[in-house]
VMD Tcl script that builds the backbone (N, CA, C; Angstrom):
set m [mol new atoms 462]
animate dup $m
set s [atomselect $m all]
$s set {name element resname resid chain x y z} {
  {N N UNK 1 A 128.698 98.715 165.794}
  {CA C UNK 1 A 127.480 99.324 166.301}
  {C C UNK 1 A 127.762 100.405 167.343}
  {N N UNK 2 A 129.221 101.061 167.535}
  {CA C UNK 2 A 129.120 101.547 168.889}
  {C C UNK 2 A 129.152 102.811 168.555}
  {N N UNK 3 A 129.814 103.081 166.932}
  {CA C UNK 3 A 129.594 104.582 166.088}
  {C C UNK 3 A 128.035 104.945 166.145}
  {N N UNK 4 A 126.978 103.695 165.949}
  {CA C UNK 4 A 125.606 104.506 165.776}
  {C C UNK 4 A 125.104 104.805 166.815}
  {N N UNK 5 A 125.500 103.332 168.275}
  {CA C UNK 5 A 124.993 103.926 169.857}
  {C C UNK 5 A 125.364 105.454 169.654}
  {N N UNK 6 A 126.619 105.546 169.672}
  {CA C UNK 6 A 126.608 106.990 170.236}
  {C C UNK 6 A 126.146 108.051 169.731}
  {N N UNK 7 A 126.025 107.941 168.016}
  {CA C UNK 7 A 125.044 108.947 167.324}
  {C C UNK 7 A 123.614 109.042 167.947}
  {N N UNK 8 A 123.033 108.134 167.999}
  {CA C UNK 8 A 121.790 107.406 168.131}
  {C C UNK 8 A 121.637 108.392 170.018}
  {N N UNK 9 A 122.474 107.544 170.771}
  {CA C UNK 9 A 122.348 108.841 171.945}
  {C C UNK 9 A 122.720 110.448 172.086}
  {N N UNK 10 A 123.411 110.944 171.048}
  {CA C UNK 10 A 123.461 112.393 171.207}
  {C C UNK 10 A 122.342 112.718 170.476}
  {N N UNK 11 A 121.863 112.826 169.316}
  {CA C UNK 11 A 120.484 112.831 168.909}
  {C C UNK 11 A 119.606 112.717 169.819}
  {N N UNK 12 A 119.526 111.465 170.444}
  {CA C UNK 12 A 118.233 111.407 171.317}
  {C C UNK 12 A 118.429 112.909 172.625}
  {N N UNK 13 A 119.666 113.193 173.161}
  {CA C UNK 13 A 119.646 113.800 174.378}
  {C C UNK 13 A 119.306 115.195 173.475}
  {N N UNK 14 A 119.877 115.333 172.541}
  {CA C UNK 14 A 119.704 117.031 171.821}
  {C C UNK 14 A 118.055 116.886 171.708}
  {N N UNK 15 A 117.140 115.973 171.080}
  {CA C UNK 15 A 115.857 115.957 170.790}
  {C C UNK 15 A 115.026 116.212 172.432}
  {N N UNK 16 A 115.652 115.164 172.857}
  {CA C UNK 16 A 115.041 115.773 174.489}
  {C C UNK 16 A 115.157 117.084 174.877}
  {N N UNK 17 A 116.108 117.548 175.215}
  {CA C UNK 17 A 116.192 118.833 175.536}
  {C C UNK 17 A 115.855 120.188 174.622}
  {N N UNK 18 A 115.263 119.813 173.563}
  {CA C UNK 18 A 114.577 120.673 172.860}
  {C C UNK 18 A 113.321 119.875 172.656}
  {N N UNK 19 A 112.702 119.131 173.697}
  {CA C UNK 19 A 111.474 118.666 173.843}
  {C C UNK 19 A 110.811 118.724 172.165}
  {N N UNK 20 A 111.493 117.799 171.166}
  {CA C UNK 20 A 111.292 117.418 169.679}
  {C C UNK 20 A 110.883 116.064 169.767}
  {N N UNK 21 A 110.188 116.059 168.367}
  {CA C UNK 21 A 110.329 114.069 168.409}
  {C C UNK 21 A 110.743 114.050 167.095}
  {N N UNK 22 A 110.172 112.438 166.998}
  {CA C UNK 22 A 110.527 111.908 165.216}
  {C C UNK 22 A 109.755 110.773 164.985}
  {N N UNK 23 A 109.679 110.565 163.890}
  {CA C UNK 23 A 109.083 109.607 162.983}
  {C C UNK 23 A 109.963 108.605 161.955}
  {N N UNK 24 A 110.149 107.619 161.784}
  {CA C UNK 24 A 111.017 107.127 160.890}
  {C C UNK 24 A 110.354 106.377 159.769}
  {N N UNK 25 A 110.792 106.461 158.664}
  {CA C UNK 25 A 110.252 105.420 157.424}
  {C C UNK 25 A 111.455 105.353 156.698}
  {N N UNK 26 A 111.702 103.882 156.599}
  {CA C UNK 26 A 113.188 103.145 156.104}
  {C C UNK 26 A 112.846 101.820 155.433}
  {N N UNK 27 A 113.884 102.260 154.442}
  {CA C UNK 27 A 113.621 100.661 153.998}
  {C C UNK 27 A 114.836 99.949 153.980}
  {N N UNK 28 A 116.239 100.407 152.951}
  {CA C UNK 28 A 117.328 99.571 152.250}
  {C C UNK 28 A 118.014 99.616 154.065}
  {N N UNK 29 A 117.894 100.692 155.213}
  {CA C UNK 29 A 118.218 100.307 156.851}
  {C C UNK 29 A 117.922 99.695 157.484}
  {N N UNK 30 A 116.660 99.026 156.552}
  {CA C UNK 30 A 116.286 97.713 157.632}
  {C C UNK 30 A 115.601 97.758 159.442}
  {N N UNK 31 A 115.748 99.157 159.378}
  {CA C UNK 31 A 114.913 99.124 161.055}
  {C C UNK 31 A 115.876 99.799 161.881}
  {N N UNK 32 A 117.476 99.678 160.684}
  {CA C UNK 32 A 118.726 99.963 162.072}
  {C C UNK 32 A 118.780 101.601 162.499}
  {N N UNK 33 A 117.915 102.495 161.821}
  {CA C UNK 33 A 117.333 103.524 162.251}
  {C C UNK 33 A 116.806 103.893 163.537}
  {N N UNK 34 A 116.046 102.932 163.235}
  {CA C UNK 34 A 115.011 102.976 164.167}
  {C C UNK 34 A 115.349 102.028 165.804}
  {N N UNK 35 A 116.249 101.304 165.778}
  {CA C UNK 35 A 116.703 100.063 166.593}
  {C C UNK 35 A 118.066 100.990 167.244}
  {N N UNK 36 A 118.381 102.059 166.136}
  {CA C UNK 36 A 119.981 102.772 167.180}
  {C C UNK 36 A 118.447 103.944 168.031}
  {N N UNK 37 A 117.570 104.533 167.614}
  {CA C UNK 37 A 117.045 105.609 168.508}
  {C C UNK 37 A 116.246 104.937 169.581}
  {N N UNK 38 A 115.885 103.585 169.525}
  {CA C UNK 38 A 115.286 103.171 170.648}
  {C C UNK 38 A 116.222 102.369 171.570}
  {N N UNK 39 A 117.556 102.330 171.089}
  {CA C UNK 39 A 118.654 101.504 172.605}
  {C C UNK 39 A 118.843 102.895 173.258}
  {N N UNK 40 A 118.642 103.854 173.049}
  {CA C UNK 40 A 118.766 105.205 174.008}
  {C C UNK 40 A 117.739 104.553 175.139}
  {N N UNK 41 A 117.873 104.817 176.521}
  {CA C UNK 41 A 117.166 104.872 177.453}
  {C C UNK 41 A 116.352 105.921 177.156}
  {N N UNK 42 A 115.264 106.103 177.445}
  {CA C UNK 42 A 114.314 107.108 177.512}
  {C C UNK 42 A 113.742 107.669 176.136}
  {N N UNK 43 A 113.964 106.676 175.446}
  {CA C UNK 43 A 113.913 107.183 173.822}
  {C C UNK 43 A 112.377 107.448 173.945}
  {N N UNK 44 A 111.052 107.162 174.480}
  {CA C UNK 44 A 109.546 107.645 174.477}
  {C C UNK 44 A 109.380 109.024 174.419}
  {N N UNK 45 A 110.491 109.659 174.780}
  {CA C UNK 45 A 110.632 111.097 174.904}
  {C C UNK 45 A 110.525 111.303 173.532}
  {N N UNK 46 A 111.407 111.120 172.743}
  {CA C UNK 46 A 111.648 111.386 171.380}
  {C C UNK 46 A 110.742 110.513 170.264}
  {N N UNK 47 A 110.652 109.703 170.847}
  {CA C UNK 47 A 110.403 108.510 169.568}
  {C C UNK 47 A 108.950 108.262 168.891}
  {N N UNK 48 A 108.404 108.739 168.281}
  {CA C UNK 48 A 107.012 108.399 168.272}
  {C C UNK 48 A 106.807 107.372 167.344}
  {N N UNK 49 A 107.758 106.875 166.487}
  {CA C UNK 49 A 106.892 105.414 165.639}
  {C C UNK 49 A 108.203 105.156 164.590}
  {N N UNK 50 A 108.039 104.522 163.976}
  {CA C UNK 50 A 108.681 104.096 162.538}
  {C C UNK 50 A 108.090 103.205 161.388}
  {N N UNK 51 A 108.283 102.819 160.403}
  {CA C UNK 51 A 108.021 101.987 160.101}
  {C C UNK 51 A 109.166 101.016 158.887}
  {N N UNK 52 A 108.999 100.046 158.804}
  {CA C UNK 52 A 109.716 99.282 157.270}
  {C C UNK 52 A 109.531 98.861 156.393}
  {N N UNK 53 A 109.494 100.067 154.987}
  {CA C UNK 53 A 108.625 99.701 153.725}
  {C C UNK 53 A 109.530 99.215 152.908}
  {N N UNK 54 A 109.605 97.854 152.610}
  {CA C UNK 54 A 110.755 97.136 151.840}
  {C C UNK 54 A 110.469 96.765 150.424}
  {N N UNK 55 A 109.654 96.998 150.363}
  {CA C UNK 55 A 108.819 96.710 148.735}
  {C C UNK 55 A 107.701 97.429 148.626}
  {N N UNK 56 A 107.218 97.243 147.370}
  {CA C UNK 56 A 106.057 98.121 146.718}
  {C C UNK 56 A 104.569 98.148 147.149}
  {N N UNK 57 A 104.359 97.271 147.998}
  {CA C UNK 57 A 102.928 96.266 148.538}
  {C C UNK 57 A 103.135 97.053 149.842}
  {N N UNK 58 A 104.465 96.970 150.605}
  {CA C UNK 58 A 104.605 97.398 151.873}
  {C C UNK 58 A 104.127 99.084 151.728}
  {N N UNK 59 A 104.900 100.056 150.800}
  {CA C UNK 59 A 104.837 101.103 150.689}
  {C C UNK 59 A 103.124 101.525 150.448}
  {N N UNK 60 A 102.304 100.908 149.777}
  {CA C UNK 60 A 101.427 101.162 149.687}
  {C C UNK 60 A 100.370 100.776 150.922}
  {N N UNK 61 A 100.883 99.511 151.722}
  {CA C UNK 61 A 99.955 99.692 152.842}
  {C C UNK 61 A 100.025 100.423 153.970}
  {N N UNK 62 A 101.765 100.875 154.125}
  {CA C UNK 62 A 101.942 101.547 155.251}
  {C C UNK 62 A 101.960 103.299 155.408}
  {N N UNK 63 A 102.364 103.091 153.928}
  {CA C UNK 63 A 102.582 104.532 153.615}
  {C C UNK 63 A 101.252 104.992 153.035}
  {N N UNK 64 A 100.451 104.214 152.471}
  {CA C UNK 64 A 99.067 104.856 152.274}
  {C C UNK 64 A 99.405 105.349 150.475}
  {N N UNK 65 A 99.803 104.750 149.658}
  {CA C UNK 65 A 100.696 105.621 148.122}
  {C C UNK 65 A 100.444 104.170 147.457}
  {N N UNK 66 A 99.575 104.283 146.185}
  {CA C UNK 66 A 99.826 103.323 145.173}
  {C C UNK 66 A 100.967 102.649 144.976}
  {N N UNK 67 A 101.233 101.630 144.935}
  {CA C UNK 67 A 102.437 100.851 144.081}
  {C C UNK 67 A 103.014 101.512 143.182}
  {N N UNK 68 A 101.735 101.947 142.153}
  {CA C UNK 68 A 102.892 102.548 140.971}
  {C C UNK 68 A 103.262 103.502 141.195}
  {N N UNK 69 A 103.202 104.735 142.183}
  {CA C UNK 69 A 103.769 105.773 142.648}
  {C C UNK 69 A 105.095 105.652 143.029}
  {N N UNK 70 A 105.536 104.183 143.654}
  {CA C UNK 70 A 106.718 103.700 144.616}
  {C C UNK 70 A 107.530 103.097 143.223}
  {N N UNK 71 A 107.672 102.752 142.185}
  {CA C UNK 71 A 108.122 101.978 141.282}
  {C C UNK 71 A 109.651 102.110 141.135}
  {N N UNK 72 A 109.977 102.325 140.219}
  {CA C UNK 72 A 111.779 102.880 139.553}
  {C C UNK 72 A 111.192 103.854 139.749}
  {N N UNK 73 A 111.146 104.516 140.404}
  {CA C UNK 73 A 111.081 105.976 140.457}
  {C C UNK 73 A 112.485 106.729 140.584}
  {N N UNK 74 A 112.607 107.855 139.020}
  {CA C UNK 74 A 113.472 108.317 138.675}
  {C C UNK 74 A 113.824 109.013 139.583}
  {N N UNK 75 A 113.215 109.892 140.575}
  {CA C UNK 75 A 113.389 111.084 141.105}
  {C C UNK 75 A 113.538 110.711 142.723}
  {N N UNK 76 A 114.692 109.674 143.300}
  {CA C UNK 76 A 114.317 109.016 144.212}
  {C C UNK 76 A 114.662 110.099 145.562}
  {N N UNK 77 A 115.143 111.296 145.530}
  {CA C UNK 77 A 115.200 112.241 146.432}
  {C C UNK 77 A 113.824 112.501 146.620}
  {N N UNK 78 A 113.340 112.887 145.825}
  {CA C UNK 78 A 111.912 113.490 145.761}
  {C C UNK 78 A 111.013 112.433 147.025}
  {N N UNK 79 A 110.853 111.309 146.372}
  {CA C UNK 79 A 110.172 110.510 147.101}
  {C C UNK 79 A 110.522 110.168 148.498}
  {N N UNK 80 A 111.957 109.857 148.797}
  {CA C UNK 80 A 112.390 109.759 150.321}
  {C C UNK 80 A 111.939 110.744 150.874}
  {N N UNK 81 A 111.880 111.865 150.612}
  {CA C UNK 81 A 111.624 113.063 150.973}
  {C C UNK 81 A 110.127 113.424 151.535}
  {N N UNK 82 A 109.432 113.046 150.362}
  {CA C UNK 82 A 108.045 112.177 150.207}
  {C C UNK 82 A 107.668 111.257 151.526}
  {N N UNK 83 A 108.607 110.424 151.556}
  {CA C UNK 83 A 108.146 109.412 152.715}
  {C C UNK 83 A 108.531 109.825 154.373}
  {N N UNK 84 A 109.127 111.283 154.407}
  {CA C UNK 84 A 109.673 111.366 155.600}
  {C C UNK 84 A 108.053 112.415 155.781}
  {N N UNK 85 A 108.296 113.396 154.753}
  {CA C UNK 85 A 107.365 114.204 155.083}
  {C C UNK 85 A 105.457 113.838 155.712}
  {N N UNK 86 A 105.764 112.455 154.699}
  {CA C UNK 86 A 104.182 111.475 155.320}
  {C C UNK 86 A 104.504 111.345 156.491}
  {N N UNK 87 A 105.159 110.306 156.762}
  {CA C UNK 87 A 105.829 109.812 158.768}
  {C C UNK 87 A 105.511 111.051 159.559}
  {N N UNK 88 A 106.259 112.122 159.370}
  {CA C UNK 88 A 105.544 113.358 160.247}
  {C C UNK 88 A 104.242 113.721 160.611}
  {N N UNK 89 A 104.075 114.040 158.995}
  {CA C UNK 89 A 102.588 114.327 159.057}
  {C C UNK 89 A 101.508 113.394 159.861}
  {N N UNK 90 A 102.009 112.048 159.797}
  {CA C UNK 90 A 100.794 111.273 160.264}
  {C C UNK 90 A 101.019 110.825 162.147}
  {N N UNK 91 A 101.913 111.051 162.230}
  {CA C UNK 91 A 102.507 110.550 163.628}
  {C C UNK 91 A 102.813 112.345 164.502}
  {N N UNK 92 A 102.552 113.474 163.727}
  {CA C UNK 92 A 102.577 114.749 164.574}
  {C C UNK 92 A 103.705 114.672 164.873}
  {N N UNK 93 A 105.119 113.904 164.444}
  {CA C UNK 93 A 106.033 114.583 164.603}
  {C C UNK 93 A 107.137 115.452 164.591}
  {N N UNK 94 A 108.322 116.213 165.015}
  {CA C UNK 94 A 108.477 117.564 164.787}
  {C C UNK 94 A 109.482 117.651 163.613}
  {N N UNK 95 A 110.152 115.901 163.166}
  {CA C UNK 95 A 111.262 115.671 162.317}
  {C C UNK 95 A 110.514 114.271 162.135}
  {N N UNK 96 A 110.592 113.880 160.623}
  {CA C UNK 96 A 110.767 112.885 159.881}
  {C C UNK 96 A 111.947 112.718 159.308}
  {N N UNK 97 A 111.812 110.967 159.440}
  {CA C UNK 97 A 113.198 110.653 158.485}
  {C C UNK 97 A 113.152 109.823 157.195}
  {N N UNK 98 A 113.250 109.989 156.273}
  {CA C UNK 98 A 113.458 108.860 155.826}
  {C C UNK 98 A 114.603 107.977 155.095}
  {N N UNK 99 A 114.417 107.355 154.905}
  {CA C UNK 99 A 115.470 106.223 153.704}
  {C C UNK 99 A 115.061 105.247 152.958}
  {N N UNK 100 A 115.525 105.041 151.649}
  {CA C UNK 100 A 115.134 104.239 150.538}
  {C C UNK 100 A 116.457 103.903 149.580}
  {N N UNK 101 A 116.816 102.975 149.066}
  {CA C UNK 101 A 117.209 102.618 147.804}
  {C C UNK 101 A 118.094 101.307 148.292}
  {N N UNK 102 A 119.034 100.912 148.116}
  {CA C UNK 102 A 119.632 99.263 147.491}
  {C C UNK 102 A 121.054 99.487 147.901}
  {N N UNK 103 A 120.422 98.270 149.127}
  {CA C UNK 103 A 121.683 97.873 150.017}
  {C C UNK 103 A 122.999 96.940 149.629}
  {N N UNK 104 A 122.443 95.995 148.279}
  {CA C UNK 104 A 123.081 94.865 147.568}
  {C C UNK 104 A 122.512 93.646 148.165}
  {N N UNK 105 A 123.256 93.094 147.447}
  {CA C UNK 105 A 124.519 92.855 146.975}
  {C C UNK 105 A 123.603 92.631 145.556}
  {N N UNK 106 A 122.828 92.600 144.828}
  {CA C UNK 106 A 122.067 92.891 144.055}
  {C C UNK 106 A 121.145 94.173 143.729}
  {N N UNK 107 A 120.126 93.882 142.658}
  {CA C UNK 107 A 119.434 94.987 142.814}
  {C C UNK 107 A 120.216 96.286 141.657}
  {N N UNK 108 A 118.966 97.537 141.786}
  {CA C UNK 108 A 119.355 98.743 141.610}
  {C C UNK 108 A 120.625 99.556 141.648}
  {N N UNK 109 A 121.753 100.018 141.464}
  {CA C UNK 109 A 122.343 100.775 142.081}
  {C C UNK 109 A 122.801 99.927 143.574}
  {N N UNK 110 A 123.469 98.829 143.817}
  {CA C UNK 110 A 123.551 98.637 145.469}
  {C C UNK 110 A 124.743 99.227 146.069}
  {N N UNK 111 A 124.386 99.733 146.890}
  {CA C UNK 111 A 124.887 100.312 147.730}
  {C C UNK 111 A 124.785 101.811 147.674}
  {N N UNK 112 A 123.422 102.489 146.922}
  {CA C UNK 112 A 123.210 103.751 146.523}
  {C C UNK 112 A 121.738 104.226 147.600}
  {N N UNK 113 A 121.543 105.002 148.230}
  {CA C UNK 113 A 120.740 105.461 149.001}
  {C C UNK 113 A 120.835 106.551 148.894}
  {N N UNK 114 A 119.005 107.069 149.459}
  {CA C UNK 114 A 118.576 108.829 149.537}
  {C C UNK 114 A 118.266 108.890 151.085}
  {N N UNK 115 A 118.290 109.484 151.742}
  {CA C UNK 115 A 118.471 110.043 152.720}
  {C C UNK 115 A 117.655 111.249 153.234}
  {N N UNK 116 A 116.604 111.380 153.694}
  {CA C UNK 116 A 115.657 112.210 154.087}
  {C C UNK 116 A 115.233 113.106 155.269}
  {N N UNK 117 A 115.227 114.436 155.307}
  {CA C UNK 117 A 114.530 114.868 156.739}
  {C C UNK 117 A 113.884 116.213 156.588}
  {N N UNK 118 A 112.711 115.715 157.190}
  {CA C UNK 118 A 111.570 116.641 156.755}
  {C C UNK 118 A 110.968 117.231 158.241}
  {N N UNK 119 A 110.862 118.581 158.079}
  {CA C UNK 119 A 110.624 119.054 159.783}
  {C C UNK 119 A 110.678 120.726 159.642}
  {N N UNK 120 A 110.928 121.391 160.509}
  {CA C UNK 120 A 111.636 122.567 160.533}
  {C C UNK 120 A 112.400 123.235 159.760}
  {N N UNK 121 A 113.339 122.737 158.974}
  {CA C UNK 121 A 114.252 121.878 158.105}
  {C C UNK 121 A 114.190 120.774 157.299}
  {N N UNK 122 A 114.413 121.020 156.078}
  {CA C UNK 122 A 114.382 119.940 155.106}
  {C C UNK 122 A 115.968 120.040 154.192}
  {N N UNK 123 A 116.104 118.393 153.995}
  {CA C UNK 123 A 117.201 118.043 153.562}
  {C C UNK 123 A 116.817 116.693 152.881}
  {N N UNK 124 A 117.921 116.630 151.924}
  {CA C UNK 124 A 117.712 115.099 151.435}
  {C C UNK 124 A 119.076 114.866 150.505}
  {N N UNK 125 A 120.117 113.685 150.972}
  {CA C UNK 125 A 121.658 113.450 150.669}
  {C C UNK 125 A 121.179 112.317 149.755}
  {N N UNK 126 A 122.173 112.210 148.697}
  {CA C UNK 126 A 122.201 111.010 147.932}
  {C C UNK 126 A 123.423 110.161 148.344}
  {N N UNK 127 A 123.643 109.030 148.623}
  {CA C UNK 127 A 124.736 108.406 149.565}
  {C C UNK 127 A 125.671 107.359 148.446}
  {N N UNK 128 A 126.122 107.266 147.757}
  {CA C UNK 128 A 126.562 105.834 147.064}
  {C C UNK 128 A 127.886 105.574 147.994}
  {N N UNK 129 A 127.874 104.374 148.184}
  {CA C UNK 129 A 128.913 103.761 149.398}
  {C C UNK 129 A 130.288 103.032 148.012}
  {N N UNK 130 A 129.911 102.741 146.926}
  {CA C UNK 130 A 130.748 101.918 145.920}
  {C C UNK 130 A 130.993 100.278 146.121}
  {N N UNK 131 A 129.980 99.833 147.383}
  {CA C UNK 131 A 130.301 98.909 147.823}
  {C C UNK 131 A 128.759 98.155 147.722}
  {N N UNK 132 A 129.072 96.297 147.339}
  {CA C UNK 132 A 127.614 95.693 147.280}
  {C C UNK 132 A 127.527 94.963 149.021}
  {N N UNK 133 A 128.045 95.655 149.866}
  {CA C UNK 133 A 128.491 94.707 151.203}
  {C C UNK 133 A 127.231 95.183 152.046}
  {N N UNK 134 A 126.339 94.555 151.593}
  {CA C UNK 134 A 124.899 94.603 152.378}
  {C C UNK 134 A 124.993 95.112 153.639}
  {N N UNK 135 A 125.589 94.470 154.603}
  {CA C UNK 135 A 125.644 94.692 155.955}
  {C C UNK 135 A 125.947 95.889 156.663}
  {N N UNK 136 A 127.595 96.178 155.019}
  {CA C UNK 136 A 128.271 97.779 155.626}
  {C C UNK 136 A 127.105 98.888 155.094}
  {N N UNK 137 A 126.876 98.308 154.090}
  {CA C UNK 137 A 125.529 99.453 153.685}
  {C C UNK 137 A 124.708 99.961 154.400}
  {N N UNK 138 A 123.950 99.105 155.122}
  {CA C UNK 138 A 122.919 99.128 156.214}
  {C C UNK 138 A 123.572 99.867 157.026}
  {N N UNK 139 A 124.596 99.692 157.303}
  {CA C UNK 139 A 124.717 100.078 158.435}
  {C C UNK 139 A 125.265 102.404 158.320}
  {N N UNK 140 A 125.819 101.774 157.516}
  {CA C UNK 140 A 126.007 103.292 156.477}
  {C C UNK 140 A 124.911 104.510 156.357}
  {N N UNK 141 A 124.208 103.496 155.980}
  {CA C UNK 141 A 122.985 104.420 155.733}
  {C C UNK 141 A 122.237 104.776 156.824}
  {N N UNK 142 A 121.982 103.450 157.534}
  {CA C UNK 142 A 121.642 104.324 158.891}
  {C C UNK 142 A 122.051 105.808 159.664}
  {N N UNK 143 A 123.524 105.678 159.856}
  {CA C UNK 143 A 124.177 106.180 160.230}
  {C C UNK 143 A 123.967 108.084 159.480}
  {N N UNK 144 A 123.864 108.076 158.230}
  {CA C UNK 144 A 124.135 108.977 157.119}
  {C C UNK 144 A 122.659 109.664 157.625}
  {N N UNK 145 A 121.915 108.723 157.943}
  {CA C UNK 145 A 120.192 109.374 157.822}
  {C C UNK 145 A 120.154 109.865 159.421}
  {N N UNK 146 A 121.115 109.260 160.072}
  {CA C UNK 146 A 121.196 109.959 161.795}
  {C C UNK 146 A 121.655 111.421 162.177}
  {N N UNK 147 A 122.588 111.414 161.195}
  {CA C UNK 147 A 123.680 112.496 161.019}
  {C C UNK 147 A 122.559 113.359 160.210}
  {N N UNK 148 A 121.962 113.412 159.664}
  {CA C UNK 148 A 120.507 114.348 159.054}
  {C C UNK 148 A 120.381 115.157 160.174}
  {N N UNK 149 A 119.783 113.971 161.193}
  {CA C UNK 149 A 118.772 114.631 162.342}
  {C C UNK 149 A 119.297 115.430 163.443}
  {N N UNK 150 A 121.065 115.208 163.387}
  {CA C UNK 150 A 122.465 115.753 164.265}
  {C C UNK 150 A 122.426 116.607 163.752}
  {N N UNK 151 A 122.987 116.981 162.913}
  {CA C UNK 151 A 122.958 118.635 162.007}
  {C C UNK 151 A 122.323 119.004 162.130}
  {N N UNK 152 A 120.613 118.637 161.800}
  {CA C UNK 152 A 119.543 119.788 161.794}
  {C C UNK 152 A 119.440 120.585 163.009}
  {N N UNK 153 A 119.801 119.377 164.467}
  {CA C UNK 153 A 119.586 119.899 165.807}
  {C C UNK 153 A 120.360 120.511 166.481}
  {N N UNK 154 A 121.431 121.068 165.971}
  {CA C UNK 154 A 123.082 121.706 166.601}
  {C C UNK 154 A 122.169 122.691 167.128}
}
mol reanalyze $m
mol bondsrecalc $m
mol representation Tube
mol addrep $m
């Protein structure tokens, strides 16, 4: 965890000092998105919300999007992309993030994730790790979707 603290705090100090925020919507990260930008001290500066849509029921209540919109969806850039650009839009903030797809050790593709950021700048990485190791995944992906919001802000 001490690779994402420190991502997680240069992000936050670059977002501060360009008085930015963010929005997060994650799912196969589990929150660890959202849990590395709020151990920053002072993260209120930056942080305006997140949320964790882990299934199809979730996506549709939080994200406001039919079920069948969220399904196997072939085009899963599209949609992460999709879900960062909502988070912004609805929370006014200046960067969305998002993440979606299958951490394992089952499932889809595990250990395959899209990677989202919608803002000023738009981007969206397809991640396959080759690995069903749930934990390293999570933690991977977090990391991959942090490094979005690092680049965009150099």
């Amino acid at each position: 965890m001490d690779d994402i603290a420190r991502l997680a705090e240069r992000v936050g100090a670059k977002l501060k000092a360009r008085n930015e925020t963010v929005a997060v919507a994650e799912s196969t990260a589990g929150g660890l998105i959202s849990a590395a930008l709020l151990s920053v001290p002072g993260a209120s500066a930056y942080y305006l919300g997140g949320i964790v849509v882990y299934n199809a029921r979730g996506r549709e209540l939080l994200l406001g999007r039919p079920s069948t919109e969220w399904g196997l969806v072939p085009d899963r850039e599209q949609w992460t992309l999709t879900m960062a650009r909502d988070l912004r839009e609805r929370f006014g903030a200046t960067w969305g993030l998002g993440e979606s797809g299958s951490a394992g050790p089952t499932g889809l593709a595990p250990g395959c994730t899209c990677t989202a950021l919608a803002g000023p700048y738009e981007t969206v990485r397809k991640i396959d790790t080759g690995s069903a190791d749930r934990t390293s995944n999570m933690t991977r992906f977090a990391m991959s979707t942090l490094r979005l919001l690092d680049e965009a802000t150099e």
